[in-house]
C-alpha positions as CSV (number, residue, x, y, z in Angstrom):
1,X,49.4,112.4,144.5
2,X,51.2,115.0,142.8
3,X,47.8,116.3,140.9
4,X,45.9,116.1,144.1
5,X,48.5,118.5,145.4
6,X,48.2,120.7,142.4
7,X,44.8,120.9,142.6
8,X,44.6,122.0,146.5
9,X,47.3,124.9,146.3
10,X,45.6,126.2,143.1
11,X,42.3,126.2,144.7
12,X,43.5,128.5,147.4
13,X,45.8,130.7,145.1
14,X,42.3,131.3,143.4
15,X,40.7,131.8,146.8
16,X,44.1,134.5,147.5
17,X,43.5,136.1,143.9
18,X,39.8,136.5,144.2
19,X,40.6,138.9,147.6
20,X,42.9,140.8,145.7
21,X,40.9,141.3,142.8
22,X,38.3,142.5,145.5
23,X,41.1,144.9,147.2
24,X,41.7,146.3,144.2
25,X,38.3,147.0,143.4
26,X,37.8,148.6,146.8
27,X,40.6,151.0,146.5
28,X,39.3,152.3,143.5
29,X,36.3,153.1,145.3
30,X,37.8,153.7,148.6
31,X,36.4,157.2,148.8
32,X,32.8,156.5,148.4
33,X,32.7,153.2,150.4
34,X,32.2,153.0,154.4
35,X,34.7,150.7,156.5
36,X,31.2,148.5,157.1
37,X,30.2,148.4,153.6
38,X,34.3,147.6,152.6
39,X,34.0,144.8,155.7
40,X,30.4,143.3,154.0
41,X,32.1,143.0,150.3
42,X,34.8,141.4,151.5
43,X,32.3,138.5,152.7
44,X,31.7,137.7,148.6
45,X,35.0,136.1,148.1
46,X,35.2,134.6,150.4
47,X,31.7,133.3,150.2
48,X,32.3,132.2,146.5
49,X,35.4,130.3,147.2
50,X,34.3,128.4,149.8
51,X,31.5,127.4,147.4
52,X,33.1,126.9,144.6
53,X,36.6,125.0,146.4
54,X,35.7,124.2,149.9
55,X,36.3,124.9,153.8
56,X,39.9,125.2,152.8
57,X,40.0,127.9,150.5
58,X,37.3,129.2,152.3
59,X,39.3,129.8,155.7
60,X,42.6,131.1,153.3
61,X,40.1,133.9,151.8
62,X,38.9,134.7,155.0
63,X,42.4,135.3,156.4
64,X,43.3,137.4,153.3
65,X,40.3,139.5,153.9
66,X,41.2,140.1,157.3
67,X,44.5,141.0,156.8
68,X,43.9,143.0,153.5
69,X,40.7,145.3,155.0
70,X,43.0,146.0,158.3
71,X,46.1,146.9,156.4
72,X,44.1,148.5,153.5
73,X,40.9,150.5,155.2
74,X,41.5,150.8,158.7
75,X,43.5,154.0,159.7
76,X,46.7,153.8,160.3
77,X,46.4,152.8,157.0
78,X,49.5,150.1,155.4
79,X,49.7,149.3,158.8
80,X,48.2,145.8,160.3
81,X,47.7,148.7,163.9
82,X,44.3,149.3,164.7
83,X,43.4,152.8,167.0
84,X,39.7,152.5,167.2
85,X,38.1,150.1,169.2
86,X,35.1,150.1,167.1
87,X,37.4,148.4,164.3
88,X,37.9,145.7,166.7
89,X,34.6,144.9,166.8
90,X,33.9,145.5,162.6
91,X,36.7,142.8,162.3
92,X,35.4,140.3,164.7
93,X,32.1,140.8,163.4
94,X,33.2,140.5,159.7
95,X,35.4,136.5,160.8
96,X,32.2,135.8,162.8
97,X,29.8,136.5,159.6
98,X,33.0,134.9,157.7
99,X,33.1,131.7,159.9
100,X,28.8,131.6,159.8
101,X,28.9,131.4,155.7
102,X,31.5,129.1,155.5
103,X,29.8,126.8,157.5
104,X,26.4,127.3,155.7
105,X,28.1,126.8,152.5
106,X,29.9,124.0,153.7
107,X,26.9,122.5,154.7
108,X,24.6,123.3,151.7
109,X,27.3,121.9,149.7
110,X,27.0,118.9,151.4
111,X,23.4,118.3,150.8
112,X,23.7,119.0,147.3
113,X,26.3,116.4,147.1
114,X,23.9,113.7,148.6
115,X,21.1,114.5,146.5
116,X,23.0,113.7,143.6
């Protein structure tokens, strides 16, 4: 029971550490990268987490993305405010595309399994 547990929590501190790693990228680049482009990078983490672990860590990337590219890239920046409506709608679209590739993966996962 214990090493079930284990194995859960680390699978979504990777998930966690895998957006950071991506934050920290993007910052670096931060300059030369558009607030859509920043929003579409963010889907590989979370993409490759919910591949790689599941739905779970999956949906904890996700939120870390969301609350990493509002706090991060969208003026006010350090701030989780957002002024422009069209930031609204980059973030909805970004958990929208989010929620569509988890389920893809999810589901592609799934068939894999059963073929085996």
């Amino acid at each position: 029971m214990l090493r079930v547990a284990f194995y859960t929590v680390s699978r979504h501190v990777l998930a966690a550490v895998m957006v950071g790693l991506t934050t920290g990228l993007l910052l670096l680049f931060r300059r030369w990268v558009t607030t859509p482009t920043v929003a579409l990078l963010y889907l590989l983490p979370v993409g490759l987490s919910t591949a790689f672990w599941g739905l779970g860590s999956g949906l904890v990337g996700g939120l870390g993305a969301f609350v990493a590219f509002n706090y991060f890239f969208l003026p006010p920046y350090f701030t989780l405010h957002v002024l422009r409506a069209e930031d609204i709608v980059v973030q909805a679209a970004h958990q929208f595309a989010d929620l569509g590739m988890r389920e893809e993966t999810q589901r592609h996962s799934l068939q894999m399994r059963e073929q085996r």
